[in-house]
DRENTI-415591 format. One record per residue (C-alpha): x, y, z; residue in three letters. Coordinates in steps of 0.02 Angstrom, whole numbers, plus 32768, in hexadecimal, padded with zeros to 4 digits. Example, Ala and Ser with C-alpha at 12.3 -4.5 7.8 and 13.67 -1.06 7.14 Angstrom:
<recs>
<rec X="8267" Y="7F1F" Z="8186" rest="ALA"/>
<rec X="82AC" Y="7FCB" Z="8165" rest="SER"/>
</recs>
This chain:
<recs>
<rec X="9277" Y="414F" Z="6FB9" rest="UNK"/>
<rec X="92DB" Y="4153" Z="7060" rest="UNK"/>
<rec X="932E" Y="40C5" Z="70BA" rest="UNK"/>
<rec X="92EE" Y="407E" Z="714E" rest="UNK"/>
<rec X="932C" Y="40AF" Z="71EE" rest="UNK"/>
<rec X="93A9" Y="4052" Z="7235" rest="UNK"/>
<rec X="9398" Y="4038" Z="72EF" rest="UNK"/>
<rec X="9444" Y="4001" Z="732C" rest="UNK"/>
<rec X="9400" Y="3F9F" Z="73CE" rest="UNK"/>
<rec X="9493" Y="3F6F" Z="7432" rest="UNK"/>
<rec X="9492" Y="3F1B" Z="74EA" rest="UNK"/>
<rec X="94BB" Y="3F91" Z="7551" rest="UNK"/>
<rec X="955F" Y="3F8F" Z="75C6" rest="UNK"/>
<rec X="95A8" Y="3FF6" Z="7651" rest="UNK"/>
<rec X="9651" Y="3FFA" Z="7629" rest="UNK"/>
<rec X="9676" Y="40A7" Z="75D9" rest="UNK"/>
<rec X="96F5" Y="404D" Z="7571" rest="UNK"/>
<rec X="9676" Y="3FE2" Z="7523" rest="UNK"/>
<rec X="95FD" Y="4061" Z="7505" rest="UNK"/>
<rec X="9669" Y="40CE" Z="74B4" rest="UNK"/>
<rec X="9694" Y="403A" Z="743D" rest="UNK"/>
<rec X="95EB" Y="402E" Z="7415" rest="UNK"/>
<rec X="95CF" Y="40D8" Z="73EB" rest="UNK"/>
<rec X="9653" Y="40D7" Z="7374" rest="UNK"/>
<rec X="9606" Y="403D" Z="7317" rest="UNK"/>
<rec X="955B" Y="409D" Z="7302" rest="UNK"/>
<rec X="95CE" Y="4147" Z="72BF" rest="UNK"/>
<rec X="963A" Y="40BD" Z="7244" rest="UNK"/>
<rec X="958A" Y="4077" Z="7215" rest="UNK"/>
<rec X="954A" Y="4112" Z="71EE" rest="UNK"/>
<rec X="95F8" Y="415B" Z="7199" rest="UNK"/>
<rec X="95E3" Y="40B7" Z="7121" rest="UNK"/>
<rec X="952E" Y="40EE" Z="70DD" rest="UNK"/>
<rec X="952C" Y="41B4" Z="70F1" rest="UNK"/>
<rec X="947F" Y="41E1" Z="70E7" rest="UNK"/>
<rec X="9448" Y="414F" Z="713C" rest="UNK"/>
<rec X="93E2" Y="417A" Z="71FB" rest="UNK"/>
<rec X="9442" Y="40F7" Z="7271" rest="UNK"/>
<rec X="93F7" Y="4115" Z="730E" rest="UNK"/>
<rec X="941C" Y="40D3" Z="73CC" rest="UNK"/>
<rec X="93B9" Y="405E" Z="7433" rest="UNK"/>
<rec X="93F3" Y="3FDB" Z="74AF" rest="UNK"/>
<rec X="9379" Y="3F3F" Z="7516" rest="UNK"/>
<rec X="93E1" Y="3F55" Z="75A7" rest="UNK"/>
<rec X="944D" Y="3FC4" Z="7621" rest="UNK"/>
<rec X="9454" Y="4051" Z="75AF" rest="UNK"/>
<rec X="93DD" Y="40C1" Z="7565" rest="UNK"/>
<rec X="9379" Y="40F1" Z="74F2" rest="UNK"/>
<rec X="9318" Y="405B" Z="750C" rest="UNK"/>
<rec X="92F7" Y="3FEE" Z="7469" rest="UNK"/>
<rec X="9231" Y="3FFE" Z="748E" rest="UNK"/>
<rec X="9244" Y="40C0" Z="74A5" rest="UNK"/>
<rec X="92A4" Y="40DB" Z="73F2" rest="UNK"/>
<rec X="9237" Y="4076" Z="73A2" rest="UNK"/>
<rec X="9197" Y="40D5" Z="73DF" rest="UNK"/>
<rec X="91E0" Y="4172" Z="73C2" rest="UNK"/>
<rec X="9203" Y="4163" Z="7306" rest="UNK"/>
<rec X="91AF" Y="41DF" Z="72A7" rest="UNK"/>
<rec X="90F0" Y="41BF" Z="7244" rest="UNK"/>
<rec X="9101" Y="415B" Z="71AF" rest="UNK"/>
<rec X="91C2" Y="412E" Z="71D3" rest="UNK"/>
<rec X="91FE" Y="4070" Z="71CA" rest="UNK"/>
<rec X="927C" Y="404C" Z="721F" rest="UNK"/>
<rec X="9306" Y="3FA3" Z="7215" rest="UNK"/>
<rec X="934A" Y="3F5D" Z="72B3" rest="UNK"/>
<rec X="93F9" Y="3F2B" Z="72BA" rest="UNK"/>
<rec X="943A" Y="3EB2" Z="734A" rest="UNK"/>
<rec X="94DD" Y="3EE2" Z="7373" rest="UNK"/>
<rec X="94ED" Y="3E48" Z="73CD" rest="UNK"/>
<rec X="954A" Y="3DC5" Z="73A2" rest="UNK"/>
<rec X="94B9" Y="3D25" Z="7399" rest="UNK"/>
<rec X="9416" Y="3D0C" Z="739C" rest="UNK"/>
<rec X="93EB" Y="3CF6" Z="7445" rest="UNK"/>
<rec X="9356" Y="3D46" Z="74C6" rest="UNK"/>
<rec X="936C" Y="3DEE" Z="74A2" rest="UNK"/>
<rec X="935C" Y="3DC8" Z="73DC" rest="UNK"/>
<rec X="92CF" Y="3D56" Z="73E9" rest="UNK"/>
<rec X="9260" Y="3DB8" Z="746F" rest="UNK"/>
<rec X="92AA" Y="3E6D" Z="748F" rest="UNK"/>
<rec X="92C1" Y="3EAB" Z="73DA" rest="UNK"/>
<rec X="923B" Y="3E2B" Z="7399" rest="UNK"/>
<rec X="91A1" Y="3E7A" Z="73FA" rest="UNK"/>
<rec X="91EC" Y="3F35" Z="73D7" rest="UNK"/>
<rec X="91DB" Y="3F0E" Z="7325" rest="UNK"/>
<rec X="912E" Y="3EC3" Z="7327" rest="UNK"/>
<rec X="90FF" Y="3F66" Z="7377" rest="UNK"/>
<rec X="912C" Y="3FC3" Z="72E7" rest="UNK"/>
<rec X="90D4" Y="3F87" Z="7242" rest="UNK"/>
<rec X="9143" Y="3FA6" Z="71BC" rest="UNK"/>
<rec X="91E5" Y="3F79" Z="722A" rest="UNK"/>
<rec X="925B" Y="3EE5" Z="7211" rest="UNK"/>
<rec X="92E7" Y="3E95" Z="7285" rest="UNK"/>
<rec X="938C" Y="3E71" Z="723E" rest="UNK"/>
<rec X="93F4" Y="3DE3" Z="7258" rest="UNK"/>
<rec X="947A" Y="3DEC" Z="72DB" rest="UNK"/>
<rec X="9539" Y="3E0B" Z="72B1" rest="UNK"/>
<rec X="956A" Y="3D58" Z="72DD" rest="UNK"/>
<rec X="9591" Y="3CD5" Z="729F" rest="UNK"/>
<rec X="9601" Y="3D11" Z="720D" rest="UNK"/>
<rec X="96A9" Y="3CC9" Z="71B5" rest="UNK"/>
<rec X="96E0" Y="3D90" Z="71DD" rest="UNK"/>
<rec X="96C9" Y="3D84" Z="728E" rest="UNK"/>
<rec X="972D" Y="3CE3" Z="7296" rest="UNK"/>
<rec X="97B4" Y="3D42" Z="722D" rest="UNK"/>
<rec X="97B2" Y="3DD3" Z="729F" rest="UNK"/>
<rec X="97C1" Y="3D53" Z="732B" rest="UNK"/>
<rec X="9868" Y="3D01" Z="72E2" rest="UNK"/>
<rec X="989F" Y="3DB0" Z="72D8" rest="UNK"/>
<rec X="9897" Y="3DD1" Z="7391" rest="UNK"/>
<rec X="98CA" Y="3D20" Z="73B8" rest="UNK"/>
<rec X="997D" Y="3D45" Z="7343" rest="UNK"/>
<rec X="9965" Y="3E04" Z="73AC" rest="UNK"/>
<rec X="997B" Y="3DAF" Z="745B" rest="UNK"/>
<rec X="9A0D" Y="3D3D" Z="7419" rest="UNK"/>
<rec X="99A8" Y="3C91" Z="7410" rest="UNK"/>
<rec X="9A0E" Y="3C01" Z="73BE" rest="UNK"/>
<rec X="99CC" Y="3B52" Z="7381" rest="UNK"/>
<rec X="9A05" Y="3B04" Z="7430" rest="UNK"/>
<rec X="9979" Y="3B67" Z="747B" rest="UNK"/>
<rec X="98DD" Y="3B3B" Z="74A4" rest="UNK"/>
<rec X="9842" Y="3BB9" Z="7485" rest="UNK"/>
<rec X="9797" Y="3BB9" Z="74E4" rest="UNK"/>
<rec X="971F" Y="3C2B" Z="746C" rest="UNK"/>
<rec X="96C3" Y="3C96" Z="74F6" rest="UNK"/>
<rec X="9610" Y="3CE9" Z="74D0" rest="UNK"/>
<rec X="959E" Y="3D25" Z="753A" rest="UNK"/>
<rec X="9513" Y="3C9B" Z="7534" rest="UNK"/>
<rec X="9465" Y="3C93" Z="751F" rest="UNK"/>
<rec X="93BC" Y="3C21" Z="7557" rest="UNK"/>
<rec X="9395" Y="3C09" Z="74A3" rest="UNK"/>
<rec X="93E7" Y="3B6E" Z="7477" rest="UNK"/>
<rec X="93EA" Y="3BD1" Z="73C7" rest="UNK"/>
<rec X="9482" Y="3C34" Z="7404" rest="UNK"/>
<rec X="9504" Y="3BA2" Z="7436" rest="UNK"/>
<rec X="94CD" Y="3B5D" Z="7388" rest="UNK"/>
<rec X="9509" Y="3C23" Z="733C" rest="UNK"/>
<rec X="95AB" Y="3C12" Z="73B6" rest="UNK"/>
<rec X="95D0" Y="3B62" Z="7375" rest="UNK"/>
<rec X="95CD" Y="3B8F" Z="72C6" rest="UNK"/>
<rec X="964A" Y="3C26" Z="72ED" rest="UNK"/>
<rec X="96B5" Y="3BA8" Z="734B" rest="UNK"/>
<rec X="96B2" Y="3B2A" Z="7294" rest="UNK"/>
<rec X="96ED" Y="3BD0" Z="723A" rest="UNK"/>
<rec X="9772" Y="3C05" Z="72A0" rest="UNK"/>
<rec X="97AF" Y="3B42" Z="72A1" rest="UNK"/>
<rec X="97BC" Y="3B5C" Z="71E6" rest="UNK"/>
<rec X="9835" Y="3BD2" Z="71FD" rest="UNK"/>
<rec X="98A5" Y="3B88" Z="7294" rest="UNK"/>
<rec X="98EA" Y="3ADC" Z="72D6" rest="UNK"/>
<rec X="98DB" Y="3AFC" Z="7388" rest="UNK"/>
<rec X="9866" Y="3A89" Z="73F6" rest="UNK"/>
<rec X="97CB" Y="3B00" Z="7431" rest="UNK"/>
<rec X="972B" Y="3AE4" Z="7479" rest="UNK"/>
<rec X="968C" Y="3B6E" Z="748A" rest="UNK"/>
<rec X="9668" Y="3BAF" Z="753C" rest="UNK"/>
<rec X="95EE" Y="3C24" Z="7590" rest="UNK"/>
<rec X="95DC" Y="3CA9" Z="75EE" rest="UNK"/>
<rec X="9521" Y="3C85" Z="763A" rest="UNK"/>
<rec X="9491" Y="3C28" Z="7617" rest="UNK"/>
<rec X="94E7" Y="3BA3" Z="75AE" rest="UNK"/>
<rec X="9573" Y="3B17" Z="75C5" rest="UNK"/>
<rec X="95FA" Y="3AFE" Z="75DC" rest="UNK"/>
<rec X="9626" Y="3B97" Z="763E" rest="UNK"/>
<rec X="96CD" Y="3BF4" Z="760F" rest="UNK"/>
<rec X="9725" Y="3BD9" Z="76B4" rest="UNK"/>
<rec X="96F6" Y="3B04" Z="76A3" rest="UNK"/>
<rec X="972E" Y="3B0F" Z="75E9" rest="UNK"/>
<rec X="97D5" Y="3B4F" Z="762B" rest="UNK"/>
<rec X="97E2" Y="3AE0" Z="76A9" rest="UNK"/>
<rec X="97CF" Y="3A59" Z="763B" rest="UNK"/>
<rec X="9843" Y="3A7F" Z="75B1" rest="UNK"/>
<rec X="98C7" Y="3AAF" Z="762C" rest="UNK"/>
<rec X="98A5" Y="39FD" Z="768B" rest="UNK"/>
<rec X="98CD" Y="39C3" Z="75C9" rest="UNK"/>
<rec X="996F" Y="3A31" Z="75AC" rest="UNK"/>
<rec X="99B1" Y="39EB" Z="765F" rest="UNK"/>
<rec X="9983" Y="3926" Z="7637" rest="UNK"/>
<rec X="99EA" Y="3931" Z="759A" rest="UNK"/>
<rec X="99FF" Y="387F" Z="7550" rest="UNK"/>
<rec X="99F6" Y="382B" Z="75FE" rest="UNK"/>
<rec X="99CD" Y="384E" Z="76AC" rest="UNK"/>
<rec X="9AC1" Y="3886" Z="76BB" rest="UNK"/>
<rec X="9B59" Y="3880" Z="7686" rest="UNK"/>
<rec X="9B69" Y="37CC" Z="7695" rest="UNK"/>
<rec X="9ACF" Y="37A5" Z="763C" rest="UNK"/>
<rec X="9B0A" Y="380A" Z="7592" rest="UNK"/>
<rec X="9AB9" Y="38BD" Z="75D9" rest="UNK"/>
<rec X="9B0E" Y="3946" Z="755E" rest="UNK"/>
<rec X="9AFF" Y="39FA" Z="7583" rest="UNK"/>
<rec X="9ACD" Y="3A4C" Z="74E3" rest="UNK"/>
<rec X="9ABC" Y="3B04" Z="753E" rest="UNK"/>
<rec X="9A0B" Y="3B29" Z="7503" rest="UNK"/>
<rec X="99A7" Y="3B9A" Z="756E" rest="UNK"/>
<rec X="98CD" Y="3BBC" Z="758B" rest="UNK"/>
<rec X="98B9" Y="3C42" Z="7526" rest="UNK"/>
<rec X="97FE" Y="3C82" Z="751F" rest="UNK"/>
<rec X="97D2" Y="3CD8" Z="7486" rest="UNK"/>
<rec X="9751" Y="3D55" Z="74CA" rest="UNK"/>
<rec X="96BE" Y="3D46" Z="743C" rest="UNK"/>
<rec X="9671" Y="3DF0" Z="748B" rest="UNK"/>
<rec X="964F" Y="3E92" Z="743B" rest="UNK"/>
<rec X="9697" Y="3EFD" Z="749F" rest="UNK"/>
<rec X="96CD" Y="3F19" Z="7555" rest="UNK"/>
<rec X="9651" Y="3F01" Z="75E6" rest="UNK"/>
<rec X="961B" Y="3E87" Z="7674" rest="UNK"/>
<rec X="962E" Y="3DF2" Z="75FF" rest="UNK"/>
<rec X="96E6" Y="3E1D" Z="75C9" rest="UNK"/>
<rec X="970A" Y="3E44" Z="7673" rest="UNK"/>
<rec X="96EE" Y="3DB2" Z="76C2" rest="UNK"/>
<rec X="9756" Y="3D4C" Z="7631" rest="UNK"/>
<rec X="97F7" Y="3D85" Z="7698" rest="UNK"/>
<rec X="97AD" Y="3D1B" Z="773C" rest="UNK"/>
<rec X="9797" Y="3C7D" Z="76CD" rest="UNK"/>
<rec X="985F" Y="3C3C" Z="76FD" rest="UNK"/>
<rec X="989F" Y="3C49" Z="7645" rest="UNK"/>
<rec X="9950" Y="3C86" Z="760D" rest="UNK"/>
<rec X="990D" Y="3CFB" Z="7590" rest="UNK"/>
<rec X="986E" Y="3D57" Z="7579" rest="UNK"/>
<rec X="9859" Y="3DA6" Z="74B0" rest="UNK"/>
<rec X="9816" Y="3E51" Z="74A9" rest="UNK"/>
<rec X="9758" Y="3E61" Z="7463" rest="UNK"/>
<rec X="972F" Y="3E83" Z="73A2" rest="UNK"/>
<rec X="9726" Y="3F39" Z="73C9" rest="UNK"/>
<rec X="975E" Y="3FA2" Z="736A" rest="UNK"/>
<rec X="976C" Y="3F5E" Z="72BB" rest="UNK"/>
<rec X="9722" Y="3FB5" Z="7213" rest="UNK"/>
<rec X="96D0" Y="3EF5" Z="71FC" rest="UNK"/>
<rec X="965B" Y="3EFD" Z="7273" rest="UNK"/>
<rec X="9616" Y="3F9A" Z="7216" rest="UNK"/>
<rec X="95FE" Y="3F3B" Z="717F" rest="UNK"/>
<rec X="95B2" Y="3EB4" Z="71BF" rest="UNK"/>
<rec X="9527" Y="3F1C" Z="7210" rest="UNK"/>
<rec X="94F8" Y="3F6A" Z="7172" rest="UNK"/>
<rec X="94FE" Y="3EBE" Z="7118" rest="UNK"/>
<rec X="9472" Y="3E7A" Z="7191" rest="UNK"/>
<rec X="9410" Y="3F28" Z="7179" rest="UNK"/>
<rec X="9410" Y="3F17" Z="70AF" rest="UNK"/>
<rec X="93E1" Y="3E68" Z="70D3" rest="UNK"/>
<rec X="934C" Y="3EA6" Z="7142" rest="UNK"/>
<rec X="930E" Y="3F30" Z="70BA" rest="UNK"/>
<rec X="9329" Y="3EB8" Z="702A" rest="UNK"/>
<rec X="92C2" Y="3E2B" Z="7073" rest="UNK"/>
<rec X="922F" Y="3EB0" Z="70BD" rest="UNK"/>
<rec X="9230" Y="3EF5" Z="6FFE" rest="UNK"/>
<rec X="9207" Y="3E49" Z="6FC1" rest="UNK"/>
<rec X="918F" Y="3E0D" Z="7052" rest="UNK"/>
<rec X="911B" Y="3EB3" Z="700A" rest="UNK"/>
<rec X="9135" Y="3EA9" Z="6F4E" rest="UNK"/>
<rec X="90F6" Y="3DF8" Z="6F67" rest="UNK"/>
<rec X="905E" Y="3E14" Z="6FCB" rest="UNK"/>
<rec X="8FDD" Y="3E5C" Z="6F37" rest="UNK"/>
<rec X="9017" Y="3DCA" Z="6EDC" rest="UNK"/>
<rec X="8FDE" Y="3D4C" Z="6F69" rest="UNK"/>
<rec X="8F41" Y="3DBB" Z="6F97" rest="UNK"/>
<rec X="8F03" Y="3DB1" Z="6EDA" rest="UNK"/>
<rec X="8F31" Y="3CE1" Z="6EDA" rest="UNK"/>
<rec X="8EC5" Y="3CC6" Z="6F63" rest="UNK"/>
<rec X="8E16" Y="3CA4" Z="6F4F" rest="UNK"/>
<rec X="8D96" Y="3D1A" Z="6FB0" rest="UNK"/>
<rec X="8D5C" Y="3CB6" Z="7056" rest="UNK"/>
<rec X="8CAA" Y="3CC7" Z="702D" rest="UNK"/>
<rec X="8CC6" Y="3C54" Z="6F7A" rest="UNK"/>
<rec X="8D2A" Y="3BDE" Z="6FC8" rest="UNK"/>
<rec X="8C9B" Y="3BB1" Z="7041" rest="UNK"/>
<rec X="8C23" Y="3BAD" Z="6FB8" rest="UNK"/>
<rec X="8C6E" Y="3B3A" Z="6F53" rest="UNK"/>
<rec X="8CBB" Y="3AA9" Z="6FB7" rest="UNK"/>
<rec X="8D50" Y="3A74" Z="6F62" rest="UNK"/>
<rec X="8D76" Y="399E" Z="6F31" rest="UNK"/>
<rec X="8DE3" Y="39BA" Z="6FC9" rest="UNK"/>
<rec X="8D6C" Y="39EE" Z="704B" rest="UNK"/>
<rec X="8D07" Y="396A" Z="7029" rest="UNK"/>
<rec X="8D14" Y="38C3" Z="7064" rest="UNK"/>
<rec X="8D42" Y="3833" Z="6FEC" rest="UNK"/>
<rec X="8CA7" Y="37C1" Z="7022" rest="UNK"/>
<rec X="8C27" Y="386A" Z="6FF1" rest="UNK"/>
<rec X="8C8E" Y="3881" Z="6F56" rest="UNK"/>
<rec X="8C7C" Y="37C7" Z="6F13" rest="UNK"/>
<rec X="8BA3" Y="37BD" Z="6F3E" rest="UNK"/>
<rec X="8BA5" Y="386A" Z="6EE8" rest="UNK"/>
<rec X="8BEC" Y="3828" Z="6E48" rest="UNK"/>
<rec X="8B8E" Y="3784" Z="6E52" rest="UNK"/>
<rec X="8AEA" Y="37EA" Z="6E7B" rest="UNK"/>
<rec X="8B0F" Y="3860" Z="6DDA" rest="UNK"/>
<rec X="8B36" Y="37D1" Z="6D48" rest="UNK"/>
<rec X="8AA5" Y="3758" Z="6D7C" rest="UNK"/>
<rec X="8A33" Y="37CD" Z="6DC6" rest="UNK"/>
<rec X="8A3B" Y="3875" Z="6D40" rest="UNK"/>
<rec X="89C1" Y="38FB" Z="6D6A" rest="UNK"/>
</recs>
């Protein structure tokens, strides 16, 4: 039996950089499971369009679609949700985010750009309308804690609070308080910088405008890294897997279920009232036919 196609549905961007970047992720998807058809898509900017792919598959094909985004947010819920319920047979993926990984890859470009324990981080993502998505980037923000001591807080690019630039602002109004408002009042300089730790795929409008937010240091996205890769093709097994047991269970429900004609011919002891239930006993022991 063949896999599912994967439909590697991306955002869309741009920046040539970032596309490129992208790219490679589909061709180190697709180098991890030879055989496998990874295919492109995107729900914005870019094309092939998601909708387009998936009405384009070929007869009989189902297909998996794998967010390579890093929460749920709109595009998950709506864009890739309504091209999958056009395509009986399809299934939507889970996005790459959150994931202890992604926090580890983040420490790694944190230790890249030189970022000591004096620092303070602002974890940037893009943002999203679905509340759903600060809840994913909040969860990334307790893993990466895990793994350092400096003081951070989760910021946005649009759609959600705080933004990046008043997360800055803020943390840098913290580094410049100190322990009082001087010298005088105790104030020690403990030469920690803003350093926002771009939570972003890959290069585009989003990473762009991290470098107008007023920090020290800005952290280059996740791209490239092999764990990205992995990750994808975790949330596609986990797709196919779940999809295989939503079918083998479905005769097994169908045959449990009563036909809809019986059940309306013979009224169950819960479809019936308890007042009818009690005068038909009464009426059957003291009146018998």
């Amino acid at each position: 039996m063949n896999s599912p196609i994967m439909i590697a549905c991306a955002h869309g961007t741009s920046n040539t950089q970032g596309a490129a970047e992208v790219n490679a992720l589909r061709d180190a998807i697709a180098a991890l499971r030879p055989g496998l058809d990874v295919r492109e898509a995107y729900v914005d900017v870019q094309q092939p369009d998601l909708v387009d792919v998936v009405a384009g598959l070929p007869a009989g094909e189902s297909a998996v679609v794998v967010p390579l985004l890093l929460s749920v947010g709109y595009h998950v819920k709506v864009d890739i949700a309504r091209a999958v319920k056009s395509r009986p047979g399809s299934a939507a993926a889970a996005p790459l985010g959150p994931d202890p990984r992604l926090a580890a890859l983040l420490d790694q470009r944190l230790r890249e750009a030189g970022v000591t324990d004096n620092d303070v981080i602002v974890l940037a993502a893009a943002g999203s309308s679905n509340p759903r998505a600060a809840v994913s980037v909040e969860e990334l923000l307790g893993q990466l804690q895990e793994l350092r001591s400096n003081r951070m807080v989760a910021a946005y690019g649009a759609s959600a609070k705080p933004s990046v630039p008043d997360a800055v602002a803020m943390l840098r109004e913290e580094l410049e308080g100190g322990a009082g408002a001087g010298e005088s009042a105790g104030a020690v300089d403990v030469g920690g910088r803003v350093v926002i730790a771009s939570y972003l795929l890959a290069p585009g409008y989003f990473h762009d405008q991290l470098a107008k937010a007023g920090a020290d240091v800005v952290t280059a996205p996740l791209l490239p890294s092999p764990v990205l890769a992995e990750i994808a093709l975790e949330r596609y097994d986990a797709a196919v897997a779940k999809a295989q047991e939503a079918a083998a269970a479905a005769p097994a429900q169908a045959a449990a279920e009563p036909p809809a004609e019986a059940s309306k011919a013979v009224p169950s002891e819960t479809q019936e009232g308890g007042v009818f239930k009690a005068v038909r006993r009464f009426v059957t022991k003291y009146f018998p036919r």
